[in-house]
Every structure is written in structure tokens, then in C-alpha cells.
N, C-alpha and C positions, 0 to 999 in steps of 0.2 A: 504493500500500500504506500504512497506517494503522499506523506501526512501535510505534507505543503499545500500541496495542488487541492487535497482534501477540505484544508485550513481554508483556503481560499472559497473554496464552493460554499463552506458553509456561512461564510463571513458572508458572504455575497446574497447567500437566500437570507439570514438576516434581515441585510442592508434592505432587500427590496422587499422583507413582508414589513417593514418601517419599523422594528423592533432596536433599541440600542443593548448595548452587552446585561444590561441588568434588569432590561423589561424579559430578556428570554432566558437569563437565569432563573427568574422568579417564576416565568411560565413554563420551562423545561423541567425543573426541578436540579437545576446545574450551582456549583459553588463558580462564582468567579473567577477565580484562578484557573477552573478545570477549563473554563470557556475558552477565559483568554489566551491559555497553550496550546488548545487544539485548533484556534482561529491561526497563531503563528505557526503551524507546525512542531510544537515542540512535544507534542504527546504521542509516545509512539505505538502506532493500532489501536487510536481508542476504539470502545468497543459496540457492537453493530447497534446492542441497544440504546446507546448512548447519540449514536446517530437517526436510530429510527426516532428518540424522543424530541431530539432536534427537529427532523423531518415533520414531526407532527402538528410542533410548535408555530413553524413557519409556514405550514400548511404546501412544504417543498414535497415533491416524489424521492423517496428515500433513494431510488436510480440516480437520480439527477445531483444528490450529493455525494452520493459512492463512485459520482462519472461513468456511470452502465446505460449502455443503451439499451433499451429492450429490443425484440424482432419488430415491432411495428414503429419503434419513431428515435428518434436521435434523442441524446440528454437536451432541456433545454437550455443548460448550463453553459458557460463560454470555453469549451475542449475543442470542438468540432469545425466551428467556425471556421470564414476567410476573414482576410485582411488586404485590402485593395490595394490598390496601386499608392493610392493620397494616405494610406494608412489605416481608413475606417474601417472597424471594424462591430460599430454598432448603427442603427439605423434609427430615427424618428423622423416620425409624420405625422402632417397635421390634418385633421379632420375637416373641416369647412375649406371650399377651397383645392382640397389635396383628394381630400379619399372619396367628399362626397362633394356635388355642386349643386343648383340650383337654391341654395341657401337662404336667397333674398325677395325668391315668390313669397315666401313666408309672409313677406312685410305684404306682398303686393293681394294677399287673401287676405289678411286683417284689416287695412286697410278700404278694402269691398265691404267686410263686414261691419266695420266701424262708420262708413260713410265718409271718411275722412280720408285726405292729399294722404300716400304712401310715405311720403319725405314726413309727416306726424310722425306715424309709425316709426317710422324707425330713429326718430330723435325721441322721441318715450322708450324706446327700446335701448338706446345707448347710454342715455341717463343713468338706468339703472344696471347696466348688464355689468360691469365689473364686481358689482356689490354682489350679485345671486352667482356670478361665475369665480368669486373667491371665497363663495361659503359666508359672507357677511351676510343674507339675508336669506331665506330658507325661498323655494320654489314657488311655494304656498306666494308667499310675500310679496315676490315680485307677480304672479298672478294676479292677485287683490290688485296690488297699484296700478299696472297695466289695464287691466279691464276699469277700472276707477275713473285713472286721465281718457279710455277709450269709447267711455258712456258702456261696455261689455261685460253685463253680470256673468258669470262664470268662466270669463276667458281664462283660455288653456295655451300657452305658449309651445309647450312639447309639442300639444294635437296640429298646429298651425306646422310646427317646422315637420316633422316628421313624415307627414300628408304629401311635402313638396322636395326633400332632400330625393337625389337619385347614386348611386354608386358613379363615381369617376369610370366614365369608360376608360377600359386597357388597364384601371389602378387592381383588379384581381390578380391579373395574370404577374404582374408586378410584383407587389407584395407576397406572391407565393414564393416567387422568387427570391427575393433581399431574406425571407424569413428561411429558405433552405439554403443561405450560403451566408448570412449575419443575426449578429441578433439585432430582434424589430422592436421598437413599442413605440404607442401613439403618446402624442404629444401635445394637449389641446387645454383650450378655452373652453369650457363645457357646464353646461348647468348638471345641476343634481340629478344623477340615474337616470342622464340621457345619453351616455355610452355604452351603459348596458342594455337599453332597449335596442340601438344599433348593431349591438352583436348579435343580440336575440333574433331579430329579425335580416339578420344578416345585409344589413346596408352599407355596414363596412365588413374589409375581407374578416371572412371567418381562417384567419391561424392562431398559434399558441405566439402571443403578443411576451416576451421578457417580461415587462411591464407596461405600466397605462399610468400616464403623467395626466390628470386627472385634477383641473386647477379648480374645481368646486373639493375635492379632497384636500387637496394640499395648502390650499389657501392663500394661492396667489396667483395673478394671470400672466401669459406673453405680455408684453416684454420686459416685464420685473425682474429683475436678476437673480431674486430669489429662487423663482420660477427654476429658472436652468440650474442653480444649486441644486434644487432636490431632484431633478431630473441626472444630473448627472454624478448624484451618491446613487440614486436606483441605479444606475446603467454600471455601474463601479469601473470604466473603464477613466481612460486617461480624457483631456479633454477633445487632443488633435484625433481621435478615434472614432468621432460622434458626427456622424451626418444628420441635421435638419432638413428636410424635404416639408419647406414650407410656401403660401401662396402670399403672405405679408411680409412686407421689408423690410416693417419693423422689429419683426422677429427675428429675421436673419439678420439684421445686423447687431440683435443682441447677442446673436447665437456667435456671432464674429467675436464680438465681446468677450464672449466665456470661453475663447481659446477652439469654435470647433467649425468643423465645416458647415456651408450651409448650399443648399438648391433652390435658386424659386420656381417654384410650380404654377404654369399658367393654366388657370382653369378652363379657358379659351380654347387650350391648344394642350391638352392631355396627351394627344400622339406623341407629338414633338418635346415634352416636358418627360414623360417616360422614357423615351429615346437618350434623354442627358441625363436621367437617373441610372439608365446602363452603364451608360459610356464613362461616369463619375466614379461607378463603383466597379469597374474591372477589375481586375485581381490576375 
């Protein structure tokens, strides 16, 4: 056994179930010191039950910290991977824009419904979007205000986007791709339990995502810098290792900021925007 390589996997499912050394001491049933040496390497063959309880804690596949592949799928863990040409070796993308488009019918249906100019809508809509997209006001909340300013008793913002989003053509066959030769996770602006409905329904690609940067979780949006902080402790990689595949500029150039690569994605022109997300990530 490779206690290093070991030490690392496990440090890493940690890192991305958001636990620190002493929230998964307390949950594993671990002494500190036992954590801290088999996160370095320095415990030699600790032992299987000791990982499966780890495994349990982080809700990781005990495969994926023992670095086993099963017959049906690779570890999701960082063994297997490539590393391009520019160096990346992990992937984010951004949802609005990238995975999925037609975004802004949303505004152009509440707007019908509301009886009001579109350009309302979406100045009601901006006003309050960074507060429910950083977890500052609950979905609930910004629904009530929204239907309030819009004269609309029960408006539902979800029912409005979700009606009118379409998958990015060409971004399936993409994404299946980046996720069997990098590691992928999304990377987004997102209200509350509106990316798991899009898995659910499969409107963005169905793969096993690394992670899902999820700024109504984390509690802060593009392009705070915070934002890419905690995106890039889940990713655990370096920072030059990290491609942004995003449709806002302001994003990439924060993503410039934090040291990593960036792509802009013309929603426009998805052929041609796929095309340099090949050609970016060769290997």
C-alpha cells in the first residue's frame, strides 16, 4: 500500500465533503493525531476498517480511497486522470451560459405574465439575485419579493427558469469527454436546489461531477474571490491546473486572478466554443 498516495485521497474526500481534521475526527470516531498521520503518510497500512469508517464519514466509495477501480467505472479520485498540454488537469463549468442556454426567456415569460416591459423583470430580478444566490435570503424570500414588486401572488422563479433553460447543444458529448480524461465539477451562480433539479431531470450532462461549487451553499457568488477559494480547496489541485469554461468575463478574469486558466464560452456559437475547449485541453 502507497500510504502517501493513500494520505492524499483521503485528505482530499475530506476536503470536498467540507469537513476540517476535527469535524471528521469527531464524526469518524478518529483521535487526531491518528488522522493527521495517515492524511501525511506516516501510518503504515492503516487499517481497512479505519478507512471504511473514513469512507462512511465522507460519504466517499471506500474504492475511490483505496484507489481501486471497480469493473464498471474508474476511481473518481485524481490516479487516473490526464494533464494537458497548458497543464490542467481539472475542469469547471459554468451552468447558465455554458451547459445550459436560453436563460433569459425566463425574464421574457414573467414578464407576459406580469404585464410588464421584460427590462422590469429583470432589474427586480438583479436587485435581488446575489442575496438568494449567496444563501443571504432563502428561495421562499426572494419568491414573496419578486411576485410583490410583480403584482404575482405565488410566483415561482424555479417554474419560470426551468420551463425555458435547454441543454447547450454539443455540451453532452463534451462533458462526457473532459469527465473521462479530467476531473469535472460545475461551477455556478445558483439558487437553492436548482442544480439538483437539473440533474434530476437531466438538463445538464448526467456524469459523476468531482464536485459542484454551488454558491447558494457556499455563500458567495462569481466573481468574489472567495468564491474561487473554496472552489479551488474542493478541486485540491494546484491553481495553474484549473480550467474555467465560462460565458462571463467577469468571471474569467477572476479566474485569471486566482492563478488559473480560463475559456469563454459563446452561447451563440457552442460549435465553435467546444471546438477550443478541445483544442485547450489536448494532452
Amino acid at each position: 500500500m502507497d500510504e502517501k498516495a493513500l494520505g492524499k485521497r483521503l485528505q482530499l474526500a475530506r476536503r470536498r465533503a467540507g469537513m476540517t481534521q476535527q469535524e471528521l475526527c469527531q464524526k469518524a470516531g478518529l483521535s487526531y493525531s491518528t488522522l493527521a498521520k495517515i492524511e501525511r503518510g506516516a501510518i503504515r497500512s492503516p487499517s481497512v476498517f479505519t478507512v471504511a469508517t473514513i469512507s462512511d464519514a465522507t460519504g466517499t466509495p471506500i474504492e475511490d480511497l483505496l484507489g481501486i477501480k471497480t469493473r464498471h467505472q474508474g476511481s473518481s479520485m485524481p490516479n487516473t486522470k490526464k494533464r494537458s498540454k497548458s497543464g490542467v488537469t481539472f475542469v469547471y463549468l459554468d451552468i447558465n451560459g455554458t451547459l445550459v442556454r436560453f436563460f433569459n426567456r425566463a425574464f421574457v415569460d414573467a414578464a407576459r405574465k406580469a404585464g410588464e416591459p421584460t427590462d422590469i423583470v429583470e432589474t427586480i430580478f438583479w436587485r435581488h439575485h446575489d442575496a438568494v444566490a449567496s444563501g443571504q435570503i432563502s428561495f421562499e424570500e426572494f419568491n414573496s419579493v419578486m411576485g410583490k414588486e410583480l403584482g404575482l401572488p405565488g410566483f415561482n422563479w424555479e417554474e419560470y427558469y426551468l420551463a425555458n433553460v435547454e441543454t447547450m447543444p454539443g455540451i453532452n458529448e463534451l462533458v462526457r469527454w473532459i469527465a473521462q480524461n479530467y476531473e469535472i465539477g460545475i461551477f455556478s451562480n445558483s439558487f437553492p436546489g436548482v442544480i439538483e433539479k437539473m440533474q434530476a431531470n437531466k438538463t445538464i450532462p448526467d456524469v459523476a461531477y468531482t464536485t459542484i461549487v454551488d454558491s447558494s451553499k457556499v455563500g458567495c457568488v462569481k466573481p468574489d474571490d472567495q468564491i474561487y477559494q473554496k472552489a479551488l480547496q474542493l478541486a485540491s489541485v494546484e491553481p495553474r491546473e484549473i480550467l474555467l469554461i465560462d460565458n462571463e468575463r467577469p468571471n474569467l478574469k477572476a479566474a485569471d486572478t486566482a492563478g488559473w486558466h480560463g475559456l469563454w464560452f459563446d452561447e451563440t456559437d457552442p460549435e465553435e466554443s467546444i471546438a477550443r475547449a478541445k483544442t485547450a485541453l489536448e494532452f
